[in-house]
C-alpha positions in Angstrom: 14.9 28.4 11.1 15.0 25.8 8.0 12.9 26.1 4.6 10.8 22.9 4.1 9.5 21.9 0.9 7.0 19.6 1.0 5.1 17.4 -2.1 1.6 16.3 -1.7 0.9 19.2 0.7 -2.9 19.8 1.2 -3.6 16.1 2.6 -3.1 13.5 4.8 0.3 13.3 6.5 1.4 16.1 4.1 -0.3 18.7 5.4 0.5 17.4 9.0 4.2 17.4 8.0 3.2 21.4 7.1 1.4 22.3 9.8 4.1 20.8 12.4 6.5 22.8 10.4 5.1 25.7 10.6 4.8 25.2 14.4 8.2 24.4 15.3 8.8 28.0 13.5 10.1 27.0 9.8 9.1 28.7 6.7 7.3 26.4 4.4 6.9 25.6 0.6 4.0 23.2 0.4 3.3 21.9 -2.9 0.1 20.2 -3.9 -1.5 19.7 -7.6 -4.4 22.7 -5.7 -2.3 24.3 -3.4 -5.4 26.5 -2.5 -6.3 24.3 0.1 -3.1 24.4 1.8 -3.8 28.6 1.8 -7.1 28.1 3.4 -6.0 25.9 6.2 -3.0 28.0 7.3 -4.5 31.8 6.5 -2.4 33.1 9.4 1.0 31.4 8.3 2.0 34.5 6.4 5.5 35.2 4.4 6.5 32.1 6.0 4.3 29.6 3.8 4.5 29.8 0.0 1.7 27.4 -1.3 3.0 26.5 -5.1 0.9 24.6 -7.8 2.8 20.9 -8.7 2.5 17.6 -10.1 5.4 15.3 -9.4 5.1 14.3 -12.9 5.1 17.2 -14.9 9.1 18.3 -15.2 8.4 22.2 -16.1 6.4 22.4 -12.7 9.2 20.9 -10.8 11.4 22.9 -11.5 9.2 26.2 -11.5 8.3 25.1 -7.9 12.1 24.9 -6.9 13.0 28.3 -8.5 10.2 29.9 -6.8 11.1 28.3 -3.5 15.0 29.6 -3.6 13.5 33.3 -5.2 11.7 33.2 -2.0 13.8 31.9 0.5 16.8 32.2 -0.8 17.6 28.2 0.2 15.6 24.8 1.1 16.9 22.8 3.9 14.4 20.3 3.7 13.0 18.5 0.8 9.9 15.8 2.2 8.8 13.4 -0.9 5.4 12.7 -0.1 3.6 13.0 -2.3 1.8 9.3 -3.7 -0.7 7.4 -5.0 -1.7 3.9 -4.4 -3.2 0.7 -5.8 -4.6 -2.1 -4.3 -5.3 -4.9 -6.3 -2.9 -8.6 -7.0 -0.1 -8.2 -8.5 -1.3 -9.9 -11.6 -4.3 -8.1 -11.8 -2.7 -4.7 -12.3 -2.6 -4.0 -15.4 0.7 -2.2 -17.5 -1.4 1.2 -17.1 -1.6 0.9 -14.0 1.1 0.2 -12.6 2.9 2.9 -15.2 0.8 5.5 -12.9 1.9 4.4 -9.4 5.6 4.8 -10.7 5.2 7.6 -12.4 4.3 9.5 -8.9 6.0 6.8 -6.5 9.1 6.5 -7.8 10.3 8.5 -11.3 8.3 11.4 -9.6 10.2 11.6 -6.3 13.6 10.9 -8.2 12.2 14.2 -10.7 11.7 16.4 -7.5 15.2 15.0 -6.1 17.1 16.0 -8.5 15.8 19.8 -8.8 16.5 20.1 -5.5 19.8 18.3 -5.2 21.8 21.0 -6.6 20.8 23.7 -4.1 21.6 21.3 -1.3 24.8 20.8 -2.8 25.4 24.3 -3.2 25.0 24.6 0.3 26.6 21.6 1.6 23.7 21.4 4.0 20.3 19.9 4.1 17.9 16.5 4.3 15.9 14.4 2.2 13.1 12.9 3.5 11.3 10.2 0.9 8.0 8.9 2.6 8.2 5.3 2.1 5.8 2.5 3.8 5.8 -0.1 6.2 5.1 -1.2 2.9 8.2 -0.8 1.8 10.3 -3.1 4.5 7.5 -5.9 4.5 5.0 -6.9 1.6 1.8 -7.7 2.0 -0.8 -9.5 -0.5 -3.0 -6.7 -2.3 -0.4 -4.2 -2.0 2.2 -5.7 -4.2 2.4 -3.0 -7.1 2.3 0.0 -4.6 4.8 -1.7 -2.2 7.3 -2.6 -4.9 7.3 1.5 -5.5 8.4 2.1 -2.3 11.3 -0.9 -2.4 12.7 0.8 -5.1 12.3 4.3 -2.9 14.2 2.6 0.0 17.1 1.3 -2.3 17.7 4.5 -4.3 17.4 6.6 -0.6 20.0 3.8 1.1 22.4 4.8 -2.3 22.3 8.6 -1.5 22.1 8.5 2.2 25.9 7.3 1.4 26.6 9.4 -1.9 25.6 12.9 0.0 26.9 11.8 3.3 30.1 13.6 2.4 28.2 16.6 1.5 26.8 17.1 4.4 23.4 16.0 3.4 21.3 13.7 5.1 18.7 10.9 4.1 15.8 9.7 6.2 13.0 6.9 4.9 9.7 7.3 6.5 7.9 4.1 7.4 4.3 4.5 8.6 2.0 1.9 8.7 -1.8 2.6 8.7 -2.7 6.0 9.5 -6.1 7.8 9.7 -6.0 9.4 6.8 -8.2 9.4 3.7 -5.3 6.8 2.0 -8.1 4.7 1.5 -11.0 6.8 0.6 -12.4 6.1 -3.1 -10.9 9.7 -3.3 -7.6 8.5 -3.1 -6.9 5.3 -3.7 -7.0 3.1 -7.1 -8.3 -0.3 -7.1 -7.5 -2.2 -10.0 -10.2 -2.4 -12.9 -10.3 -6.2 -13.8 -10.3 -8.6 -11.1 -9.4 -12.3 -10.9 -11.7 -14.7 -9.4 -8.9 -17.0 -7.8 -7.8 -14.4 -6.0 -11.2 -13.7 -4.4 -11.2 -16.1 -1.4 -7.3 -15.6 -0.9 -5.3 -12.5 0.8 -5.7 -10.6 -1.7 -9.0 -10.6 -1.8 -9.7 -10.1 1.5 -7.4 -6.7 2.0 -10.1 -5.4 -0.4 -12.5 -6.0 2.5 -9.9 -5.4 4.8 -9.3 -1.5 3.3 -13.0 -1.1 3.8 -13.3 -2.0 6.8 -10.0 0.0 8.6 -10.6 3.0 6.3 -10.6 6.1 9.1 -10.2 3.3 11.9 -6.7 3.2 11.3 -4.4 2.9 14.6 -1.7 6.2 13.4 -2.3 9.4 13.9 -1.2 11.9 11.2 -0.8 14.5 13.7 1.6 13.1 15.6 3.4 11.5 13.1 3.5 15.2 11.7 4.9 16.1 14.4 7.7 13.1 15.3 8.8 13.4 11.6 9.7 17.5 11.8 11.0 16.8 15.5 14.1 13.9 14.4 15.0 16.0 11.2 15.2 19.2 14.3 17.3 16.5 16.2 19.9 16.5 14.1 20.5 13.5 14.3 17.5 11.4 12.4 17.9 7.7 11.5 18.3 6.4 7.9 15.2 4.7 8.5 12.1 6.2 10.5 9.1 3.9 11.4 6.0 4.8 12.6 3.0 3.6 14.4 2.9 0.1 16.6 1.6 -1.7 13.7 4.6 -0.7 11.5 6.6 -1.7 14.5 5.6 -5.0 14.8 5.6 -6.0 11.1 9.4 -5.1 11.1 10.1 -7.0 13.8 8.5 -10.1 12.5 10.5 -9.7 9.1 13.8 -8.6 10.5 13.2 -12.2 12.7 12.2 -13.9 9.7 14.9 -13.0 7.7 17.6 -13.9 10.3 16.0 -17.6 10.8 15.9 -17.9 6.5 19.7 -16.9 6.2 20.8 -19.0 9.4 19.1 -22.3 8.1 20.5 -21.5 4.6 23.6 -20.3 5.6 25.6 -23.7 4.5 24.1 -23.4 1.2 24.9 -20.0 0.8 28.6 -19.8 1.6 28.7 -23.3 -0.2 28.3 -21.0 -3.7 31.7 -19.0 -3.2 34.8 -20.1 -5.5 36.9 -22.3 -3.4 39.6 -20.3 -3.1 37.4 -17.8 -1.2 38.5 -17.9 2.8 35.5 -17.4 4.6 36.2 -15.4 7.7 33.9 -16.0 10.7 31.5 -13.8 10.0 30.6 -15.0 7.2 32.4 -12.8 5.0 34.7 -13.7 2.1 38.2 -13.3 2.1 40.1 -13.7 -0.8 43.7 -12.1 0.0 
């Protein structure tokens, strides 16, 4: 069985990702900034589940919490990047303090947790990162600008290494849920920005405030079962670079991929146009210059 270490542990789809884990017979390094609640949910998990103190943020704990993991284990197979924090709020109501804190978790945090664990993967040659990302991250949405421009930059790093560890024998997998009933967007959980704009009020923006209210708890996912699919295609052995989940999330990626593909077919003149004209262009479109 596999060692999972797991960010952002005690809630949410983190402590599904545990608990389906745990099931399907792995050992289990949850991390969480209180890991004491991931111990009280799982008092029968045993030697299998070391709950470990971390903030994503904070280097020294990083790396403690990966140097307790291998001391334990003696390996991780599995590193999930969950943990997150969100803000809702128009992009230029956000202010530079703000949006600091979203990266600082979102993005400079998962690339902190990465790279402690990299080097026992590599040591290895074995293993899989998973970074939760978004529906949010493949399609952008008004009110969510900051917080989905965190997970863009997750995607783009993750598609980099899903080919730089390839040859390692290390494997990359983006999660994309789309709403799930979790407490995501409980007052607990997630930030709203302080100062609002008025013009943005009666637009899209201003209505996904309403709209967060209103959905919160209603949403269509369900964490356990997206615990659950997530742990079963890393057990595949065979899970997808990209990993969506829940219809809603379905449906927005179709309607993107379907926009993007009628944007670059009625531009594609004006596209190819900008190539030096001793570039052959070869029927699919791509240059040819020998």
């Amino acid at each position: 069985m596999a060692v999972w270490f797991i960010t952002g542990a005690s809630r949410g789809l983190g402590i599904e990702i545990v608990r389906a884990a745990l099931a399907s017979g792995h050992s289990v390094v949850a991390t969480a900034r209180d890991p004491h609640g991931v111990e009280a949910a799982f008092p029968d998990a045993g030697e299998r589940l070391l709950a470990v103190a971390l903030d994503v943020t904070d280097l020294a704990q990083v790396q403690a919490a990966v140097e307790a993991a291998v001391a334990t284990f003696g390996r991780v197979d599995v590193l999930v990047n969950n943990a997150g924090r969100g803000l809702l709020g128009a992009v230029e109501e956000a202010d530079d303090v703000e949006v600091r804190a979203v990266y600082d978790t979102n993005v400079f945090g998962v690339l902190t947790v990465t790279r402690a664990v990299l080097p026992v993967l590599r040591a290895q040659r074995s293993g899989h990162v998973v970074n939760l990302s978004s529906v949010g991250g493949f399609v952008g949405s008004a009110g969510w600008g900051i917080y989905a421009s965190t997970k863009f930059a997750v995607e783009g790093f993750s598609e980099a290494m899903s080919l730089e560890l390839a040859p390692l024998g290390i494997g990359v997998t983006l999660v994309e849920p789309g709403y799930f009933r979790t407490d995501f967007l409980d007052s607990s959980s997630l930030h709203r920005v302080t100062a609002t704009i008025d013009d943005y009020a009666e637009g899209p923006a201003g209505a996904m405030r309403l709209t967060a209210e209103r959905v919160n708890h209603g949403q269509p996912g369900d964490p356990v079962k997206a615990g659950t699919a997530i742990v079963s295609a890393i057990d595949s052995g065979r899970a997808p670079l990209r990993l969506q989940l829940g219809s809603d999330c379905v449906a927005s990626v179709e309607a993107k991929l379907t926009a993007v593909a009628a944007d670059l077919d009625a531009w594609r003149e004006v596209a190819l146009s900008t190539d030096h004209d001793d570039v052959a262009v070869s029927p699919s479109g791509a240059g040819d210059a020998s």
